[in-house]
mmCIF file of the C-alpha atoms, coordinates in Angstrom:
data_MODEL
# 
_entry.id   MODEL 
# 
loop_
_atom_site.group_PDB 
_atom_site.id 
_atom_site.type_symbol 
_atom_site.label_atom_id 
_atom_site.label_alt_id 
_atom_site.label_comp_id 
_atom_site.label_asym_id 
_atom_site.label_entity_id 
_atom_site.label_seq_id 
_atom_site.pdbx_PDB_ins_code 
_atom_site.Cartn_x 
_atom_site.Cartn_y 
_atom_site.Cartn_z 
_atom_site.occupancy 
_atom_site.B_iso_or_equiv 
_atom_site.pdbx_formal_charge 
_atom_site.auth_seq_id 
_atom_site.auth_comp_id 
_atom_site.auth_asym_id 
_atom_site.auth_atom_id 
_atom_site.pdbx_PDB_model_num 
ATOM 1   C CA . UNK A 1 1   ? -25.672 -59.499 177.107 1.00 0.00 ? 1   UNK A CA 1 
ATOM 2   C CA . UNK A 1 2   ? -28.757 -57.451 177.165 1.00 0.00 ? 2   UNK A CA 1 
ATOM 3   C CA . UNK A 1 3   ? -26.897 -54.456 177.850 1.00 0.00 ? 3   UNK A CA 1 
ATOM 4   C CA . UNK A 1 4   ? -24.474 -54.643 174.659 1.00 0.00 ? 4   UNK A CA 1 
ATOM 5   C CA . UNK A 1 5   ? -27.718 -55.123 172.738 1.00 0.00 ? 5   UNK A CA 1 
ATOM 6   C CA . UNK A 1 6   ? -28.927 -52.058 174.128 1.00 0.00 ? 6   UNK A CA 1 
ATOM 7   C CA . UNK A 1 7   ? -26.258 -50.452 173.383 1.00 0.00 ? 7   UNK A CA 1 
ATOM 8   C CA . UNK A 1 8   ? -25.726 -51.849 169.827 1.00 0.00 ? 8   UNK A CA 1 
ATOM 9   C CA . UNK A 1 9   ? -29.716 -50.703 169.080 1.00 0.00 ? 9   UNK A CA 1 
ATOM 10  C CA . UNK A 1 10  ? -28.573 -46.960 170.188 1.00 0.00 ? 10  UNK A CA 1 
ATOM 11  C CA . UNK A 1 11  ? -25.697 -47.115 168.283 1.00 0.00 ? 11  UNK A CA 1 
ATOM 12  C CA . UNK A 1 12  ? -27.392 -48.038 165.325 1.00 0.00 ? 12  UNK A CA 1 
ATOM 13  C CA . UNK A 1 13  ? -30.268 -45.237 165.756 1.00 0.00 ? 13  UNK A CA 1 
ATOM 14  C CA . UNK A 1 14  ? -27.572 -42.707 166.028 1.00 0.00 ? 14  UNK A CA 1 
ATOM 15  C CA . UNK A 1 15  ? -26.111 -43.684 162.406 1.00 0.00 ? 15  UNK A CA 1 
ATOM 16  C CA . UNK A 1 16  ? -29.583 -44.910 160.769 1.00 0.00 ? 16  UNK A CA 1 
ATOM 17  C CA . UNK A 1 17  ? -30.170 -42.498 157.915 1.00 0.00 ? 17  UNK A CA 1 
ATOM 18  C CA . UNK A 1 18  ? -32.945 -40.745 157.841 1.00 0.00 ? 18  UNK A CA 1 
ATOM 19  C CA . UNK A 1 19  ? -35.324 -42.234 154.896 1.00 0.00 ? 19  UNK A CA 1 
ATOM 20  C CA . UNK A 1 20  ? -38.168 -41.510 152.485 1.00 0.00 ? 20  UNK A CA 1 
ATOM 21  C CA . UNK A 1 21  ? -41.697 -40.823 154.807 1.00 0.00 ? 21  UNK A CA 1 
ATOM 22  C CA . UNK A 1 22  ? -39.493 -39.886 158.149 1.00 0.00 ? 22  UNK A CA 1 
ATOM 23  C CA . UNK A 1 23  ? -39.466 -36.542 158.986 1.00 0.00 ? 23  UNK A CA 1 
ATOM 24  C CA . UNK A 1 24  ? -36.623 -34.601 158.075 1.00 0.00 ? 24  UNK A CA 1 
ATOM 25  C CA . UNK A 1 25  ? -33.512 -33.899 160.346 1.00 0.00 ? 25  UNK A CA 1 
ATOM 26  C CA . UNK A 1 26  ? -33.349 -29.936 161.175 1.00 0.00 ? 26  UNK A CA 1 
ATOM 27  C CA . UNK A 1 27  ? -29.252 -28.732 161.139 1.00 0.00 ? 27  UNK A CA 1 
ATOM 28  C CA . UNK A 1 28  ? -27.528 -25.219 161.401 1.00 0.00 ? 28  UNK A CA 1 
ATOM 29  C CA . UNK A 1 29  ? -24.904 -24.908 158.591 1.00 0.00 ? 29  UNK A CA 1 
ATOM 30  C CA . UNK A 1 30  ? -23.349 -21.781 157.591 1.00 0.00 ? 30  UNK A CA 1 
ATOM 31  C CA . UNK A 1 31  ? -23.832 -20.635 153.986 1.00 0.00 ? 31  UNK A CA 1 
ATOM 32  C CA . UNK A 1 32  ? -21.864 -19.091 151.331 1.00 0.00 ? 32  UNK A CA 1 
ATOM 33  C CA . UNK A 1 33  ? -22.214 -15.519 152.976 1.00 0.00 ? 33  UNK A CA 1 
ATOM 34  C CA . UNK A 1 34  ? -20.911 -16.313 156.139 1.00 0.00 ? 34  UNK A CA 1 
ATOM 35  C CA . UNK A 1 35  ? -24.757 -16.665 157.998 1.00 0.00 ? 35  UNK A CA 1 
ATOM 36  C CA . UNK A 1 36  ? -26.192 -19.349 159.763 1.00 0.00 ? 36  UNK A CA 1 
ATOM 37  C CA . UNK A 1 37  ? -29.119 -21.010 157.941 1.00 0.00 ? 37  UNK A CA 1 
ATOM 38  C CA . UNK A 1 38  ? -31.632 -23.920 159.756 1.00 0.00 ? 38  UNK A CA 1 
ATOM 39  C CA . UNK A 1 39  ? -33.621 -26.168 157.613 1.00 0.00 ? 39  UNK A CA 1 
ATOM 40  C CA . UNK A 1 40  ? -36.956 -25.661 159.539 1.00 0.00 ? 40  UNK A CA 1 
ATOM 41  C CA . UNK A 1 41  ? -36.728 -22.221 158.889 1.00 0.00 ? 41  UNK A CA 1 
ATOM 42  C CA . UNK A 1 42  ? -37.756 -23.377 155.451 1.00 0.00 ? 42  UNK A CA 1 
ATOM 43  C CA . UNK A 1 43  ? -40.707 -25.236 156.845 1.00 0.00 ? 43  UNK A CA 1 
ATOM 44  C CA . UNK A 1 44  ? -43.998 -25.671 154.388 1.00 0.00 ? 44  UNK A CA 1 
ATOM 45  C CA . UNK A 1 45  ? -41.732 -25.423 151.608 1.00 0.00 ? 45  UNK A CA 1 
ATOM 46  C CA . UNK A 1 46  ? -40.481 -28.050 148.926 1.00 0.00 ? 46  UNK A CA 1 
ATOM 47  C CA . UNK A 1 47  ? -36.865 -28.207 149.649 1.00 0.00 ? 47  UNK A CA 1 
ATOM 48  C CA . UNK A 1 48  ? -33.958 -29.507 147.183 1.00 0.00 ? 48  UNK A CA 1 
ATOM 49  C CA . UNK A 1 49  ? -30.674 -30.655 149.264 1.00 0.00 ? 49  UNK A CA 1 
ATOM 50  C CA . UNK A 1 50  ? -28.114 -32.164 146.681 1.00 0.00 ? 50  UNK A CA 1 
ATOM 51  C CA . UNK A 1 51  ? -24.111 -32.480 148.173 1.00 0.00 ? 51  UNK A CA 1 
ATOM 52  C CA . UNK A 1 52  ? -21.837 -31.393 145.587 1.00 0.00 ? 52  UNK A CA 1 
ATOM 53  C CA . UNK A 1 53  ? -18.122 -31.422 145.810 1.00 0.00 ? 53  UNK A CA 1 
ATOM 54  C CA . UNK A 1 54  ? -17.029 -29.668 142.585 1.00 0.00 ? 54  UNK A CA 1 
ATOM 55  C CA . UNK A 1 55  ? -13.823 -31.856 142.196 1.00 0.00 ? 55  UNK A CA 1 
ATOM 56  C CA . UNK A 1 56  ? -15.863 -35.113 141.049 1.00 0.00 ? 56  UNK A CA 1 
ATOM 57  C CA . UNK A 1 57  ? -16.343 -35.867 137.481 1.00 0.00 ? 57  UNK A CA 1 
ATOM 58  C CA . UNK A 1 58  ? -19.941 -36.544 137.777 1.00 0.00 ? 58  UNK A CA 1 
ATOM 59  C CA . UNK A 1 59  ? -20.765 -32.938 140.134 1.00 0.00 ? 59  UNK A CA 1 
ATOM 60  C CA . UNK A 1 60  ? -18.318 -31.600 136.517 1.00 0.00 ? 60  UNK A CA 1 
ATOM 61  C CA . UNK A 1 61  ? -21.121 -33.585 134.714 1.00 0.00 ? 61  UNK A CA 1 
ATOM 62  C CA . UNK A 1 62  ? -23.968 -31.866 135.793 1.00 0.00 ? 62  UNK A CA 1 
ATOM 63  C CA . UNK A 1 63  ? -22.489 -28.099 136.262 1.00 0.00 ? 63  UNK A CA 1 
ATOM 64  C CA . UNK A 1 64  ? -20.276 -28.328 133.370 1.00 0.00 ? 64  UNK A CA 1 
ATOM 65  C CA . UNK A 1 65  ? -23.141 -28.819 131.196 1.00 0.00 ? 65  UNK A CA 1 
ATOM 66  C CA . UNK A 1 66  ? -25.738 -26.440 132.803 1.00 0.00 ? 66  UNK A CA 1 
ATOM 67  C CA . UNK A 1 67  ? -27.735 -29.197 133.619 1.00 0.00 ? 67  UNK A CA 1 
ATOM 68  C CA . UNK A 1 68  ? -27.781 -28.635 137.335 1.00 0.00 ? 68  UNK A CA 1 
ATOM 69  C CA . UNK A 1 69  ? -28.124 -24.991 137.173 1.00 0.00 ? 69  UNK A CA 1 
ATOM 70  C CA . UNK A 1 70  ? -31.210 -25.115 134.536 1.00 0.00 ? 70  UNK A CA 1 
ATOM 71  C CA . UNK A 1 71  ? -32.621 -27.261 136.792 1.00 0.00 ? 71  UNK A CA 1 
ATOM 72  C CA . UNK A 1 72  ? -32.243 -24.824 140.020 1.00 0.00 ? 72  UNK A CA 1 
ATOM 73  C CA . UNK A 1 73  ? -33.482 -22.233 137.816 1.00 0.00 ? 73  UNK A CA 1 
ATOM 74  C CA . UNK A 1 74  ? -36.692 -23.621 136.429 1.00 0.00 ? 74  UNK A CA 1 
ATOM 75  C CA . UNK A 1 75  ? -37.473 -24.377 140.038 1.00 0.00 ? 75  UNK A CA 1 
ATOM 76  C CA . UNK A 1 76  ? -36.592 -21.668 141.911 1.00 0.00 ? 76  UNK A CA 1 
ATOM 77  C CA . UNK A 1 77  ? -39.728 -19.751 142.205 1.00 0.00 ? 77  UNK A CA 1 
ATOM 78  C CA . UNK A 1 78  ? -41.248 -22.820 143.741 1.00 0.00 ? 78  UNK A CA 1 
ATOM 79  C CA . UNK A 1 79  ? -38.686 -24.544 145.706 1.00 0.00 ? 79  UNK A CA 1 
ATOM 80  C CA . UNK A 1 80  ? -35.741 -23.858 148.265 1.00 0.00 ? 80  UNK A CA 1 
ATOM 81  C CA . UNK A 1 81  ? -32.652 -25.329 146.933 1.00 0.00 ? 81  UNK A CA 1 
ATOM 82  C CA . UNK A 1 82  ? -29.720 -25.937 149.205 1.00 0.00 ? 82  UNK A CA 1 
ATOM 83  C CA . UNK A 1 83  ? -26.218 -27.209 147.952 1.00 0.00 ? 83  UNK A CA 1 
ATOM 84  C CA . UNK A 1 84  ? -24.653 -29.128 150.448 1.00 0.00 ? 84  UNK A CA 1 
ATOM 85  C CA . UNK A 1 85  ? -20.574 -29.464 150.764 1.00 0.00 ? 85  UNK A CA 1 
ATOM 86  C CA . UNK A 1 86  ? -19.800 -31.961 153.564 1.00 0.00 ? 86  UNK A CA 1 
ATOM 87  C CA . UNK A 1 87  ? -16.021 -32.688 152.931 1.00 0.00 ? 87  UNK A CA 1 
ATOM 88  C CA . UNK A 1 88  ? -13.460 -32.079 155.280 1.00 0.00 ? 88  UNK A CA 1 
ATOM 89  C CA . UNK A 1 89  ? -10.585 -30.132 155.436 1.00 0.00 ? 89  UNK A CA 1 
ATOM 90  C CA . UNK A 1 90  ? -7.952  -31.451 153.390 1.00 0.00 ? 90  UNK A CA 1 
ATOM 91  C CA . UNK A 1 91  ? -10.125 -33.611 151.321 1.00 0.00 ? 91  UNK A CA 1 
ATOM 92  C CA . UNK A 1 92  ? -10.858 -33.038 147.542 1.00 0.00 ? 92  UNK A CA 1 
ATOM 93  C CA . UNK A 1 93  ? -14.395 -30.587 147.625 1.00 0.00 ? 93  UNK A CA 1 
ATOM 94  C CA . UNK A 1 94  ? -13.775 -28.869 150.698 1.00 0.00 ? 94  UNK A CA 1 
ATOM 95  C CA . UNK A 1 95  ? -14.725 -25.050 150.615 1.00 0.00 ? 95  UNK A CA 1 
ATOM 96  C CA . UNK A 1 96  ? -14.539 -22.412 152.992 1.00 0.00 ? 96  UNK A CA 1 
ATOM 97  C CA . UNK A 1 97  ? -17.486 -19.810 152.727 1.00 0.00 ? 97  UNK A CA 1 
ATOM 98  C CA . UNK A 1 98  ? -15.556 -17.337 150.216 1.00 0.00 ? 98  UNK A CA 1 
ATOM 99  C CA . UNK A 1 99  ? -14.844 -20.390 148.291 1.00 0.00 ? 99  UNK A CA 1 
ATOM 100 C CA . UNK A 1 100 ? -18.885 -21.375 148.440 1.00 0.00 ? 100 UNK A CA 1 
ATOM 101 C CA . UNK A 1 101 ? -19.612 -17.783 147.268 1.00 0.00 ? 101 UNK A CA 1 
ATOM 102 C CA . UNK A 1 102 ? -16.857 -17.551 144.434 1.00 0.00 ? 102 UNK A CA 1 
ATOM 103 C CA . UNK A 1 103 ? -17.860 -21.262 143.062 1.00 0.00 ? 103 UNK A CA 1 
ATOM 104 C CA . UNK A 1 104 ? -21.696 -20.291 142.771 1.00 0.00 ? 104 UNK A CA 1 
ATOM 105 C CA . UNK A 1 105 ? -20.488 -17.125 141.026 1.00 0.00 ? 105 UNK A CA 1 
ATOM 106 C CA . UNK A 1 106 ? -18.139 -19.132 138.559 1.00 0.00 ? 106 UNK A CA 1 
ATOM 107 C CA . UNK A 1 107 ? -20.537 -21.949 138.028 1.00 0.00 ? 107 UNK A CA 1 
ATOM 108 C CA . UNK A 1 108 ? -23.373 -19.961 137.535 1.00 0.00 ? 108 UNK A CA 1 
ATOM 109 C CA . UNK A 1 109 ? -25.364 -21.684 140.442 1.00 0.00 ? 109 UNK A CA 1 
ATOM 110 C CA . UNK A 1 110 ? -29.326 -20.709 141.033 1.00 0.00 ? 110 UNK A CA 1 
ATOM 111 C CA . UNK A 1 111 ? -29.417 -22.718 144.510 1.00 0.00 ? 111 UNK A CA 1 
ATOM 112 C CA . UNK A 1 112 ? -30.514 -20.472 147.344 1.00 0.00 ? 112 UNK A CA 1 
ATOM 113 C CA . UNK A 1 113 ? -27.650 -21.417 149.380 1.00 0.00 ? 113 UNK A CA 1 
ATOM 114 C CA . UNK A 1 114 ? -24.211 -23.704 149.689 1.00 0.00 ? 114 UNK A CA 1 
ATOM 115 C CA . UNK A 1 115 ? -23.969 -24.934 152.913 1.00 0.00 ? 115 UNK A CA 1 
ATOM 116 C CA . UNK A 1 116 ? -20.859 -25.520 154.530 1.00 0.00 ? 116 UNK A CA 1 
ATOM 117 C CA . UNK A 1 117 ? -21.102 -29.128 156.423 1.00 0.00 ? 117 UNK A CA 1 
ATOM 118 C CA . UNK A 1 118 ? -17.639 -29.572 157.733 1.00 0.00 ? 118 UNK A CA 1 
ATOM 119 C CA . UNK A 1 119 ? -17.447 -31.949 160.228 1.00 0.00 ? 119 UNK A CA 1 
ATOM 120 C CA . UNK A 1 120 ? -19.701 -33.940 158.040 1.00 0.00 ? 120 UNK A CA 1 
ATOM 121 C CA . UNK A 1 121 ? -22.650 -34.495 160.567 1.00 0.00 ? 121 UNK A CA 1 
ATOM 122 C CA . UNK A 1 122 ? -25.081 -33.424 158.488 1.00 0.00 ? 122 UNK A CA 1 
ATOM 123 C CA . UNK A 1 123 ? -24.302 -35.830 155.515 1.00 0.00 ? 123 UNK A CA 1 
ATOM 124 C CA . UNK A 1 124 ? -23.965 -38.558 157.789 1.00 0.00 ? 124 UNK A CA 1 
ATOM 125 C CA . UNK A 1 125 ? -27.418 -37.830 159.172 1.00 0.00 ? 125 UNK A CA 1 
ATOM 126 C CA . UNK A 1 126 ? -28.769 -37.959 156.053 1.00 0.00 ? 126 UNK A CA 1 
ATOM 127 C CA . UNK A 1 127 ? -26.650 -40.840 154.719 1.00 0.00 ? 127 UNK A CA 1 
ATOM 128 C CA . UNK A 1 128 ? -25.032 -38.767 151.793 1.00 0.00 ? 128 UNK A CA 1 
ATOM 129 C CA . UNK A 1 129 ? -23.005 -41.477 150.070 1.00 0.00 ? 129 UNK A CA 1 
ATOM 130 C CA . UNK A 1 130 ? -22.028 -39.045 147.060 1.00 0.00 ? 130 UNK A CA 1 
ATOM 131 C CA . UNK A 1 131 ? -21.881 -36.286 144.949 1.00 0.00 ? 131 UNK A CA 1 
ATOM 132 C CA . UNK A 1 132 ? -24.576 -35.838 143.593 1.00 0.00 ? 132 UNK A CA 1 
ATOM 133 C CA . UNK A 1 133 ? -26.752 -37.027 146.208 1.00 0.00 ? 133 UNK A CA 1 
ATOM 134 C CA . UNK A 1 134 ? -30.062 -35.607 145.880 1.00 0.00 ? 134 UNK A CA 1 
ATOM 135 C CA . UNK A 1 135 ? -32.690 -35.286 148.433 1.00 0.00 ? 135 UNK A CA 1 
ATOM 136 C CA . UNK A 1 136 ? -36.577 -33.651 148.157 1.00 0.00 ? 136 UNK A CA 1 
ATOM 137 C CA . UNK A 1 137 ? -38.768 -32.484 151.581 1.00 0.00 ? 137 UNK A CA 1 
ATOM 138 C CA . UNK A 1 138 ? -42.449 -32.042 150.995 1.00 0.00 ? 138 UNK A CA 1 
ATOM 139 C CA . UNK A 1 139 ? -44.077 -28.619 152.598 1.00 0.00 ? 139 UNK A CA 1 
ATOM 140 C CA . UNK A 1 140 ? -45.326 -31.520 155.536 1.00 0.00 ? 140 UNK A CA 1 
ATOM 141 C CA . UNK A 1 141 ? -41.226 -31.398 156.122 1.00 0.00 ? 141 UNK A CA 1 
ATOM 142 C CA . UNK A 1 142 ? -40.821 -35.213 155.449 1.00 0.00 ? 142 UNK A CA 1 
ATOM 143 C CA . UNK A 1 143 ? -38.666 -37.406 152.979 1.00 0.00 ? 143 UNK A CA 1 
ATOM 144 C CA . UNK A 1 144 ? -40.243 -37.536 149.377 1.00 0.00 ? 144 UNK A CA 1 
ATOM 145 C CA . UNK A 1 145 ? -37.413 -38.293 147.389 1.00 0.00 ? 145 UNK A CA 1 
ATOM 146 C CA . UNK A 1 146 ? -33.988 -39.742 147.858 1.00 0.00 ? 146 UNK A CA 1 
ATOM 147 C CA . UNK A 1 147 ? -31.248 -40.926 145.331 1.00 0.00 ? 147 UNK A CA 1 
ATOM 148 C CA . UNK A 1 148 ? -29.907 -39.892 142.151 1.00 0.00 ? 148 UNK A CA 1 
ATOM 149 C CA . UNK A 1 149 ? -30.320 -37.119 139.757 1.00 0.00 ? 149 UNK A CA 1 
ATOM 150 C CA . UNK A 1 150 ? -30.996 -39.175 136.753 1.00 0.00 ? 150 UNK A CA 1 
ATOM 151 C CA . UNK A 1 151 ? -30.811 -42.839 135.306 1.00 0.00 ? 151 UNK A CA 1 
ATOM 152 C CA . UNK A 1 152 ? -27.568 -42.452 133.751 1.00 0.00 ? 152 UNK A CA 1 
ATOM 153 C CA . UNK A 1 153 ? -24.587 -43.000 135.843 1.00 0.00 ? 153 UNK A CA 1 
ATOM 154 C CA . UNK A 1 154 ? -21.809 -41.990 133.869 1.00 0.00 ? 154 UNK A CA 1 
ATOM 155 C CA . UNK A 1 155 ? -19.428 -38.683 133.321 1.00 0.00 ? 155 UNK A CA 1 
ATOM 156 C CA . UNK A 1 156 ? -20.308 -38.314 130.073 1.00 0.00 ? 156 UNK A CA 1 
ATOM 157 C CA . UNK A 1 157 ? -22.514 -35.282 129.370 1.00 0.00 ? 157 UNK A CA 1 
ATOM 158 C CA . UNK A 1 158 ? -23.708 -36.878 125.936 1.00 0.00 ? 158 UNK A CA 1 
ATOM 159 C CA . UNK A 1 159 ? -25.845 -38.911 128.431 1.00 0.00 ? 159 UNK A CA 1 
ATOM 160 C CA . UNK A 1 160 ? -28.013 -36.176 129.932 1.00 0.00 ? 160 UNK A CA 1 
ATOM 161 C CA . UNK A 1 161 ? -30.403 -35.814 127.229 1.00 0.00 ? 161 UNK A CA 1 
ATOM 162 C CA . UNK A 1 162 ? -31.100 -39.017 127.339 1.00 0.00 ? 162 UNK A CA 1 
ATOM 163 C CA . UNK A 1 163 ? -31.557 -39.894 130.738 1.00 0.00 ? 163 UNK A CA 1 
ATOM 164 C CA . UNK A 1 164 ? -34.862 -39.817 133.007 1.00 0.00 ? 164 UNK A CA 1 
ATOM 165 C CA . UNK A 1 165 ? -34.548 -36.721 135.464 1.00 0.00 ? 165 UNK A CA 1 
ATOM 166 C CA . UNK A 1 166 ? -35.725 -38.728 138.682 1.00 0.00 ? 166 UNK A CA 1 
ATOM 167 C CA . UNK A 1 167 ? -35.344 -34.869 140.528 1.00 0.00 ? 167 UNK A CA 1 
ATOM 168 C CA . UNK A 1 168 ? -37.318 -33.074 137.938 1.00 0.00 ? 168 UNK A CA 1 
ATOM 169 C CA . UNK A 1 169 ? -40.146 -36.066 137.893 1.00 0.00 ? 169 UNK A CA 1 
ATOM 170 C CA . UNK A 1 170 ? -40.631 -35.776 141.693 1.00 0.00 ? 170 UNK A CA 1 
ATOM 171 C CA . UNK A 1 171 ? -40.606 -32.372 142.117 1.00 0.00 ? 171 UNK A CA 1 
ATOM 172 C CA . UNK A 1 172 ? -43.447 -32.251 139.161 1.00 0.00 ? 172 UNK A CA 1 
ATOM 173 C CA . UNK A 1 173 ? -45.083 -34.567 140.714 1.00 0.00 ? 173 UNK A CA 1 
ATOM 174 C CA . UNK A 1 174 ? -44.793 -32.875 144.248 1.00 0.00 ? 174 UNK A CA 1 
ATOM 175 C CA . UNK A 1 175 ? -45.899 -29.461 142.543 1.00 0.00 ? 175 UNK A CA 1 
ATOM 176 C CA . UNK A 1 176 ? -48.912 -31.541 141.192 1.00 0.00 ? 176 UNK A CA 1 
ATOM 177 C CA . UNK A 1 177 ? -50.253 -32.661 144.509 1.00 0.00 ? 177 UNK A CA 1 
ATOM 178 C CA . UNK A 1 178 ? -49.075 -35.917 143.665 1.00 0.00 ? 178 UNK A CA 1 
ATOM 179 C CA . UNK A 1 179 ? -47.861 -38.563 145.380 1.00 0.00 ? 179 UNK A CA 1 
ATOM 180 C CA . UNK A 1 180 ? -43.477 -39.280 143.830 1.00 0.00 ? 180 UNK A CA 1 
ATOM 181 C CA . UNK A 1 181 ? -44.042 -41.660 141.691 1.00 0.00 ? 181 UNK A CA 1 
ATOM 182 C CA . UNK A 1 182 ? -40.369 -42.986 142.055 1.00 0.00 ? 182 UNK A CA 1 
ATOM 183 C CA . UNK A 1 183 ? -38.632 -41.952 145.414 1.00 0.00 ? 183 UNK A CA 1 
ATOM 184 C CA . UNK A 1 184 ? -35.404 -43.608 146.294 1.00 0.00 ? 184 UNK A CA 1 
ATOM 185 C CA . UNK A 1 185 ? -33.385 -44.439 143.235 1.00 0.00 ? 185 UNK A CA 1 
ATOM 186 C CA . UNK A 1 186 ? -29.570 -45.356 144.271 1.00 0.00 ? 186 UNK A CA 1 
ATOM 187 C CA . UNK A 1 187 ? -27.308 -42.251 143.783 1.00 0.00 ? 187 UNK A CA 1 
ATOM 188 C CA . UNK A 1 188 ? -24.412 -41.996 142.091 1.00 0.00 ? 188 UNK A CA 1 
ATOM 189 C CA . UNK A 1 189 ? -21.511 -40.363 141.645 1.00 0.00 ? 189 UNK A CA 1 
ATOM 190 C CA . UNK A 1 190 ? -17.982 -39.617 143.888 1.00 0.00 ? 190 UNK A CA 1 
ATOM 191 C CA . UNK A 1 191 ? -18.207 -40.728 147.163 1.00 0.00 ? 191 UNK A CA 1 
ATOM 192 C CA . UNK A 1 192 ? -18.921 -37.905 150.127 1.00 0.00 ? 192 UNK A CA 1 
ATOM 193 C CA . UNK A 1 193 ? -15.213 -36.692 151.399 1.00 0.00 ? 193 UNK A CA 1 
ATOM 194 C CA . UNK A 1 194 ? -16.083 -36.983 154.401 1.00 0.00 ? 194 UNK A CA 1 
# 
């Protein structure tokens, strides 16, 4: 008995997500030019991860509108922002590098890199649950932020302008000195193809 609860425990800390306050999870992913890119290599930085698959209404939302890409913009002279595709072959979202490269060109996309997650490890150690799925590291390289890109969760892009920006708060707040005032909001959206 004491061994299947040992065993049960390690399971479970193999598939806990990582959450606000813990330290971040370092991966190598390879990007939308074919390199290999770390997360700590972006150490003491504020860092934006948000998975995207562009095949979901709500991702459409967001990038249809400009709305995602006005907000990588007015950021990135201060943050790192990486998009993050972790569905699998086969499954609605999944992109090969040239595909990375030739969406960011036809969406107009200010991240700083989309990173190719494949076998989905990545999301999972993150718990992604969907696209959009936004997540903000402080320069200390830990969890500040975790959830959804606004309080709306609809497709409808009438509802942008009306809805609070819970990325654009916390990384105001981050750039502030400040302390998030909200950080885990539940995301919404598609759910990760994983």
């Amino acid at each position: 008995m004491k061994s299947i609860l040992i065993s049960l425990f390690l399971s479970f800390q193999i598939f806990a997500a990582i959450g606000v306050g813990e330290s971040a999870s370092d991966f190598k992913l390879t990007n939308q030019n074919g390199d290999e890119i770390t997360l700590s290599q972006f150490k003491g930085k504020i860092i934006v991860l948000e998975w995207m698959n562009h095949g979901c209404p709500f991702v459409k939302k967001h990038y249809n509108s400009g709305n995602m890409q006005k907000l990588q913009k007015d950021y990135r002279d201060q943050v790192v922002w990486l998009s993050i595709i972790s569905s699998s072959e086969g499954k609605q979202g999944y992109s090969t590098p040239d595909q990375a490269l030739s969406d960011m060109k036809e969406k107009k996309s200010y991240a700083r890199f989309v990173l190719i997650d494949q076998s989905g490890d990545v999301g999972h150690a993150y718990g992604a649950k969907t696209t959009p799925h936004m997540f903000i590291i402080g320069k200390d390289f830990k969890i500040k932020y975790e959830g959804a890109i606004d309080s709306i969760a609809s497709t409808d892009t009438d509802d942008i302008k009306g809805a609070k920006n819970y990325v654009k708060e916390a990384l105001d707040n981050l750039m502030a000195g400040k302390e998030v005032a909200v950080a885990r909001t539940k995301s919404y959206g598609c759910s990760v193809k994983y």
